[in-house]
C-alpha positions as CSV (number, residue, x, y, z in Angstrom):
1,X,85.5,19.7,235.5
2,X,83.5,21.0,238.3
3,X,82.0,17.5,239.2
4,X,86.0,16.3,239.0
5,X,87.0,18.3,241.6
6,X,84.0,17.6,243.9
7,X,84.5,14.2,243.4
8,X,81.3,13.5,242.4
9,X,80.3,10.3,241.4
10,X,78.1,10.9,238.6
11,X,77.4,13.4,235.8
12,X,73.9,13.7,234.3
13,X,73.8,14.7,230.6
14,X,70.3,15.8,228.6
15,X,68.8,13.2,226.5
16,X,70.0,9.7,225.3
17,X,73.8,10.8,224.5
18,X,73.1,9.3,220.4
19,X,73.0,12.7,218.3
20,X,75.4,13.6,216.1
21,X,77.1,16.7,216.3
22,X,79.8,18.8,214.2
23,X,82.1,20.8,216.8
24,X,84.8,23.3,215.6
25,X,87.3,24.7,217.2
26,X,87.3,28.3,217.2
27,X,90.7,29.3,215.7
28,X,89.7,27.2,212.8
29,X,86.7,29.2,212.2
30,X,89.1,32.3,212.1
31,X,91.1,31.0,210.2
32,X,88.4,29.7,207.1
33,X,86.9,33.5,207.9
34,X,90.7,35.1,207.3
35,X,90.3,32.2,204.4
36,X,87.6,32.9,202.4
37,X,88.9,36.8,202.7
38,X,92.0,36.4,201.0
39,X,90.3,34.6,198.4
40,X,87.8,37.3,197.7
41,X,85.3,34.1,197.1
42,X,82.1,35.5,195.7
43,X,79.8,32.4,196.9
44,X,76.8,33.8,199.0
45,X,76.7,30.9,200.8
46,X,79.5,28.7,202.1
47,X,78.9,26.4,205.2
48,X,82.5,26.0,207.3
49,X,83.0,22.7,209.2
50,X,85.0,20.5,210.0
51,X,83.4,17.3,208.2
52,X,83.2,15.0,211.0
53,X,80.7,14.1,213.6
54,X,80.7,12.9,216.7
55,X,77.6,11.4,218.8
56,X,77.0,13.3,222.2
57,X,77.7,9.9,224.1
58,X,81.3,9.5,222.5
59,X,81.8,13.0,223.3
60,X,81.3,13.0,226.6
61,X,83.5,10.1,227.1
62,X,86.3,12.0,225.5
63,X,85.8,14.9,227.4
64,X,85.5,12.5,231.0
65,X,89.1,10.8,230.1
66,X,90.5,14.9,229.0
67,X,89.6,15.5,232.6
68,X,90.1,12.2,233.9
69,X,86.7,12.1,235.4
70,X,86.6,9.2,237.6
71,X,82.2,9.2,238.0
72,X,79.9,7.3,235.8
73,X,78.0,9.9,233.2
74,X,74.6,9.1,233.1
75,X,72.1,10.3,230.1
76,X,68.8,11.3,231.3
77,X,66.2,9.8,228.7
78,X,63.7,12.1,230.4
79,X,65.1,15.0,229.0
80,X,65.0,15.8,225.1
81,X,67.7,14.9,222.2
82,X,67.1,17.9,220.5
83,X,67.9,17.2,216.2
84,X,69.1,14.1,215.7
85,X,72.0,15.1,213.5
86,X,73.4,18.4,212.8
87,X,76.2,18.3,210.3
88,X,76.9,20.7,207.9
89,X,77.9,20.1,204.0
90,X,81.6,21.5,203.8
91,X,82.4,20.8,200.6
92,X,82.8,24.2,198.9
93,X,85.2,25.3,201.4
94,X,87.1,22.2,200.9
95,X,87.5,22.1,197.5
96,X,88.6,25.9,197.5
97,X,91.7,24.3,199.5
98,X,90.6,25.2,203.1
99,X,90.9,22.5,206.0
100,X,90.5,22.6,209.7
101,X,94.0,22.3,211.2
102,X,92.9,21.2,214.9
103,X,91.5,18.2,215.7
104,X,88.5,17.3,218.0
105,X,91.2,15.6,221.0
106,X,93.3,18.6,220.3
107,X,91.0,21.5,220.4
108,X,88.9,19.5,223.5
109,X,92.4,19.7,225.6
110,X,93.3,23.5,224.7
111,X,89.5,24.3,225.6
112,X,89.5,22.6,229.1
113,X,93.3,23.8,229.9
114,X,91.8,27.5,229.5
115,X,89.2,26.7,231.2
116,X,90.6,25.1,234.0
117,X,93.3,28.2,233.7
118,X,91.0,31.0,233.8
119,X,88.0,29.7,235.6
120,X,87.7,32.4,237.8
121,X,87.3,35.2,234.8
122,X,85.1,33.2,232.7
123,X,81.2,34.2,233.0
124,X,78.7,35.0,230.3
125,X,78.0,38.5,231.4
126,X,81.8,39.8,231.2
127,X,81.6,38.0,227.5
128,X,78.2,40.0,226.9
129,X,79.9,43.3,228.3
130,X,82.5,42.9,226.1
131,X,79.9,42.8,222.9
132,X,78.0,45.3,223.9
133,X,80.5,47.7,223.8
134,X,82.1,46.3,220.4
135,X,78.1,46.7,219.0
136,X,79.1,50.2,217.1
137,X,82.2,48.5,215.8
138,X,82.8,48.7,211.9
139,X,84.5,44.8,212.4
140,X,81.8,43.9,214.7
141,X,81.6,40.3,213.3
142,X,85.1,39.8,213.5
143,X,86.1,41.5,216.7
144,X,82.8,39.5,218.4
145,X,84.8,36.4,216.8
146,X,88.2,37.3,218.7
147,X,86.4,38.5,221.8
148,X,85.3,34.9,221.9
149,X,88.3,33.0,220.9
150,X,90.3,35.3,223.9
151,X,87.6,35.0,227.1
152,X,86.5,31.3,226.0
153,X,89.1,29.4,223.6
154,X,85.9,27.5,222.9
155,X,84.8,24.9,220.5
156,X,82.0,25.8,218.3
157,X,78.9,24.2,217.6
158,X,77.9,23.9,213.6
């Protein structure tokens, strides 16, 4: 957004743009948490995605038309990939009857609209404030969850 409105004419992006990636958006994530609650699911493990994944090139091209970024993005080879694939297995939380309700488009609009709506409030040391004080919470987990969802409205990373 930031090169958008400095009309730049370019946006550099780590590595060669071809990992996959699993992104969630965050109400999702409540909502599989608030979930797996009701259920009272006994599993120790249970991995929560959204079972599809995107490479960091085709990503970036769908966040460049969200904004309608008009420069060319260019991937920087130079720089590393990081894991080729990250993608987690959601199948027990599927099969329990749990799906994610937004879609990457969807979430990728409501994320920039906040962010393009609050920019001004938006820092990681207000965010890191916020926890800090929550750190002696008995919900700590779950009010760190909603303190994110409120200051960020962000997509999560899997």
């Amino acid at each position: 957004h930031k090169e958008k409105i400095n009309n730049s004419s370019t946006f550099k992006i780590w590595g060669t743009g071809k990992p996959l990636r699993e992104f969630m958006y965050v109400d999702d994530l409540a909502l599989a948490i608030e979930f797996l609650l009701d259920k009272d699911i006994e599993k120790d493990l249970i991995n929560v995605g959204t079972g599809n994944e995107i490479q960091i090139a085709d990503l970036a091209e769908k966040l460049k038309n969200v904004i309608d970024f008009k420069g060319e993005l260019i991937f920087d080879s130079s720089k590393p990939d990081g894991n080729p694939r990250k993608f987690l297995d959601s199948s027990k939380i599927f099969n329990y009857g749990w799906e994610p309700k937004i879609s990457l488009r969807q979430g990728t609009e409501r994320c920039i609209r906040h962010i393009i709506e609050n920019i001004d409030e938006l820092n990681v040391e207000s965010f890191y404030r916020k926890l800090i004080l929550l750190k002696n919470s008995k919900n700590f987990k779950l009010d760190s969850i909603n303190i994110a969802k409120k200051h960020f409205n962000l997509f999560i990373l899997v």
